[in-house]
C-alpha positions in Angstrom: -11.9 -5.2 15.8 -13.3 -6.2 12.0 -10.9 -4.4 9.3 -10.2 -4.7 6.0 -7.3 -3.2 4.0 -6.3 -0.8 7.2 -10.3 0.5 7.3 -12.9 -0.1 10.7 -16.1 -1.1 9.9 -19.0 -2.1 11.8 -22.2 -4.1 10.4 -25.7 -3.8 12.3 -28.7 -5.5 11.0 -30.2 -8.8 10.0 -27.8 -11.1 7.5 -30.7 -11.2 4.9 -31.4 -7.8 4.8 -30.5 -5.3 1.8 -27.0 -3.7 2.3 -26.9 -0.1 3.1 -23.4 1.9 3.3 -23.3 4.6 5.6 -20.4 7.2 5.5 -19.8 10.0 7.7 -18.6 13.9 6.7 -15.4 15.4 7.5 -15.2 13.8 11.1 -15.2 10.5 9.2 -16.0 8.5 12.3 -18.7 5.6 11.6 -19.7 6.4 15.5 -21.6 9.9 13.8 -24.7 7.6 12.6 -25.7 6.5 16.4 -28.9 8.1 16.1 -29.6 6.5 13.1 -28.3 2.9 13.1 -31.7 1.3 15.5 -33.9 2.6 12.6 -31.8 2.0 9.5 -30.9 -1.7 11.0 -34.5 -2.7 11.1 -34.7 -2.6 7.7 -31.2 -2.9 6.4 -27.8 -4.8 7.2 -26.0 -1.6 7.7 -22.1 -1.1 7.0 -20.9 1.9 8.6 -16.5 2.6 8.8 -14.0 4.9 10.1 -12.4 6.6 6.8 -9.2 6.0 6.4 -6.9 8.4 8.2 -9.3 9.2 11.4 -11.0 6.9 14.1 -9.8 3.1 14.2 -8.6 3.1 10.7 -5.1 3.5 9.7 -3.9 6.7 10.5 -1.3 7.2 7.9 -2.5 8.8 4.8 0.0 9.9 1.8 0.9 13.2 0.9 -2.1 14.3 -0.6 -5.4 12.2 -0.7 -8.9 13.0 -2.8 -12.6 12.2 -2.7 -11.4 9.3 -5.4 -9.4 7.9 -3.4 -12.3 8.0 -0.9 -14.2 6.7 -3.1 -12.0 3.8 -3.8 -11.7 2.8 0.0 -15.3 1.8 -0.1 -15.2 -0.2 -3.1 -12.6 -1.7 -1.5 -14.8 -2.5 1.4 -17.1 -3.7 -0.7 -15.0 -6.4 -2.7 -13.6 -7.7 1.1 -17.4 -8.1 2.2 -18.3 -9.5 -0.6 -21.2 -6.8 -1.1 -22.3 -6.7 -5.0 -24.8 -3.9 -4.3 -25.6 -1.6 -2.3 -27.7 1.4 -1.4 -25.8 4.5 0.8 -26.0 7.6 2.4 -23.3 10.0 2.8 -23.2 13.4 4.8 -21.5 16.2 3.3 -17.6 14.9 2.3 -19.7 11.2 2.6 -22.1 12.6 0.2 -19.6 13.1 -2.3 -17.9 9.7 -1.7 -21.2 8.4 -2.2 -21.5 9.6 -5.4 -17.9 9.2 -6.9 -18.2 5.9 -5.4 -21.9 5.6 -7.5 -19.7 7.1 -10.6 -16.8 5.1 -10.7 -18.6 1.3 -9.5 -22.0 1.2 -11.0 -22.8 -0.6 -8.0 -25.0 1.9 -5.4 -28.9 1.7 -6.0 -30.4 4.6 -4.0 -28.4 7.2 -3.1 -28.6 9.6 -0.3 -27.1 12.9 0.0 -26.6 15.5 3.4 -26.1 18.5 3.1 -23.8 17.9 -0.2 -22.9 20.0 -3.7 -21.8 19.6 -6.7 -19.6 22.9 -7.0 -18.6 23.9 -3.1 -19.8 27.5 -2.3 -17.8 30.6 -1.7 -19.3 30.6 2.0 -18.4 27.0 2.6 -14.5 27.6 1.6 -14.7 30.8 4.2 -16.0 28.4 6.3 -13.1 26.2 5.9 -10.8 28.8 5.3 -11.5 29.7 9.0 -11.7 26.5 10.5 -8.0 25.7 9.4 -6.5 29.0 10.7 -8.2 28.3 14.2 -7.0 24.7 13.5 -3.3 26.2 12.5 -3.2 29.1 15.3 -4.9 27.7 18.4 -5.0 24.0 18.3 -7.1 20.8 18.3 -8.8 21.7 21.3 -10.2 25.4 19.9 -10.6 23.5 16.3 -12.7 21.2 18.3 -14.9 23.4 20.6 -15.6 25.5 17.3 -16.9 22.5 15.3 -20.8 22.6 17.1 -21.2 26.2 15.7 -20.5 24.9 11.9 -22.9 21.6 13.0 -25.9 22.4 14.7 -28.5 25.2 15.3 -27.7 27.5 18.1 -30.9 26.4 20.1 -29.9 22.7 20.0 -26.0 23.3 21.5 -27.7 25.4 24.2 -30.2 22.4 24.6 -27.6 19.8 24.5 -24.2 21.5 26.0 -23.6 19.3 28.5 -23.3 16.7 26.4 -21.1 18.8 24.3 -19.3 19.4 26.9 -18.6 15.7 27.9 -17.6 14.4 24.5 -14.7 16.9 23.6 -12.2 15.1 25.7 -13.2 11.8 23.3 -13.2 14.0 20.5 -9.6 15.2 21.3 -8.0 11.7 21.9 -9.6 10.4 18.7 -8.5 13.6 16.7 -6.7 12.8 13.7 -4.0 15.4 13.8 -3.6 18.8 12.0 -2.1 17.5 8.8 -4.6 14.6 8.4 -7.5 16.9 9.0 -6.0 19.6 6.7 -5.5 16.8 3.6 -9.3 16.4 4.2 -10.0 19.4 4.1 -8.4 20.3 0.4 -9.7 17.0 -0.7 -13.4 18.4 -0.2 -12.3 21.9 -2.1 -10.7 19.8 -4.4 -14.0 17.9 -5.4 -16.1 18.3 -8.4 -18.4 15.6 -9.6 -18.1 14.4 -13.3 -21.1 16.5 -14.6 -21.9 13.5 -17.2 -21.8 11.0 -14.9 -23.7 13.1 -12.2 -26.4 13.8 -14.5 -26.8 10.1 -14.8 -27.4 8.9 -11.5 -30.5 7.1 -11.0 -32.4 7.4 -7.6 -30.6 10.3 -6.3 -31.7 12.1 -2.8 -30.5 15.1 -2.4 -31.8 16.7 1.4 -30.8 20.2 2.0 -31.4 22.2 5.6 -32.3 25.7 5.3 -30.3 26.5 8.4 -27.2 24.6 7.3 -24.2 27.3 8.3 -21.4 25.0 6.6 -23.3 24.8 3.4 -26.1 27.4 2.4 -29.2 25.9 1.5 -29.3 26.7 -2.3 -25.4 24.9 -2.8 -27.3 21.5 -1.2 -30.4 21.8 -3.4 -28.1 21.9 -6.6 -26.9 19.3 -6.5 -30.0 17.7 -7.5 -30.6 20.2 -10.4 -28.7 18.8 -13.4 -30.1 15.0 -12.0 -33.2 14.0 -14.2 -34.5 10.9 -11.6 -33.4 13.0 -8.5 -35.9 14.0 -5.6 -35.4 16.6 -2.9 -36.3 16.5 0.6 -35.7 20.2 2.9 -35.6 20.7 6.6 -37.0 23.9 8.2 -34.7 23.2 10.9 -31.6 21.1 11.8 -28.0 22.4 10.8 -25.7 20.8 8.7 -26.0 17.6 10.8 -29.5 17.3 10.7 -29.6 13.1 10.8 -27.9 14.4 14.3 -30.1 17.1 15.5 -33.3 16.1 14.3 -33.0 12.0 13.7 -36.8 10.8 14.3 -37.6 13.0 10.8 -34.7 11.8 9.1 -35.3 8.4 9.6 -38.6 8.5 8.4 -37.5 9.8 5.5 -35.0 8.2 4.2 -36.5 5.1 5.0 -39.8 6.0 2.8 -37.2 7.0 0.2 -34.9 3.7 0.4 -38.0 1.4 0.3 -39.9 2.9 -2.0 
């Protein structure tokens, strides 16, 4: 199993081919990008990883942990692979890795945001708010069979329940535990970009879904706002996961985007 420094990665793609950095929202698992990896590797030698504290990487985290520290594990990743530059996309809590890790290297070309902000909305910290006390008050498993609801439109889970249905026992033996998940959680309602450095970025994509229930649709398209050299891209349809829900779109997109 390839590690490096306690984190899981995996590498698709050819050897010669640009490096893109793929990294996953609250789940953290580098198994959330399935849909996406046959496209992306075509094009890209694609780095994908389990963040540290869920999945295959080390579970322990310390007492408290933040988007910075995140933010280092990837540069971190980096340095062991050898990878100078690099372009990413991140979804949600990825998102913001993404861009400290953009703030803080200097060494992330285009980058892609899901579903991300640059100050976390009201409705989002009910959402979370929420999500903890089920978490707290009825366990991993009611955590768990909540989390499509804060994902994906309700026309897709009826669509695709069974499935839903199938993976929650893997989902439940790859949990991370309530006090891991809950250090994740204040780490994204901790996180605030630098505005001067955010306001910087070069080649930003920021993609909002106007359906997103996690995070409304005007938080995702701020966080473009204060970036001169940013573009936008919406979906009609597609929840907060929509590289899940709607992945033939998304593709084409951020592949236009990323080789442009």
């Amino acid at each position: 199993m390839p590690e490096a420094g306690g984190l899981y990665y995996e590498i698709h793609g050819s050897a010669d081919a640009p490096w893109l950095i793929l990294s996953s929202g609250l789940g953290g698992s580098a198994g959330y990008w399935a849909p996406n990896l046959a496209a992306l590797a075509a094009h890209f030698r694609v780095f994908a990883y389990d963040h540290r504290g869920t999945g295959r990487s080390d579970r322990a985290l310390p007492e408290t942990t933040s988007v910075a520290d995140m933010a280092g594990d990837v540069i971190q990743l980096m340095d062991a692979l050898g990878i100078e530059r690099a372009h990413c996309i991140g979804h949600a809590l990825g998102g913001a890795i993404g861009i400290e890790t953009a703030l803080r290297s200097g060494r992330i070309d285009r980058l892609i945001v899901i579903n991300g902000w640059r100050r976390l909305s009201p409705h989002t910290r009910r959402c979370f708010a929420a999500r903890l006390a089920l978490l707290h008050g009825a366990g991993e498993r009611a955590f768990l069979e909540a989390q499509p609801l804060f994902l994906y439109p309700p026309d897709w889970i009826v669509a695709h329940d069974s499935d839903l249905a199938a993976e929650l026992d893997h989902h439940l033996a790859a949990f991370p535990g309530i006090a891991t998940t809950a250090k994740r959680i204040a780490a994204v309602q901790d996180y605030t970009p630098d505005p001067a450095g955010l306001a910087a970025l070069d080649n930003l994509l920021a993609i909002a879904t106007r359906d997103d229930f996690l995070v409304p649709f005007a938080t995702a398209l701020d966080l473009a706002e204060p970036v001169e050299h940013a573009d936008v891209a919406t979906f009609d349809w597609g929840g907060h996961a929509c590289n899940v829900t709607d992945p033939k779109a998304f593709n084409r997109l951020v592949l236009e985007f990323l080789r442009s």
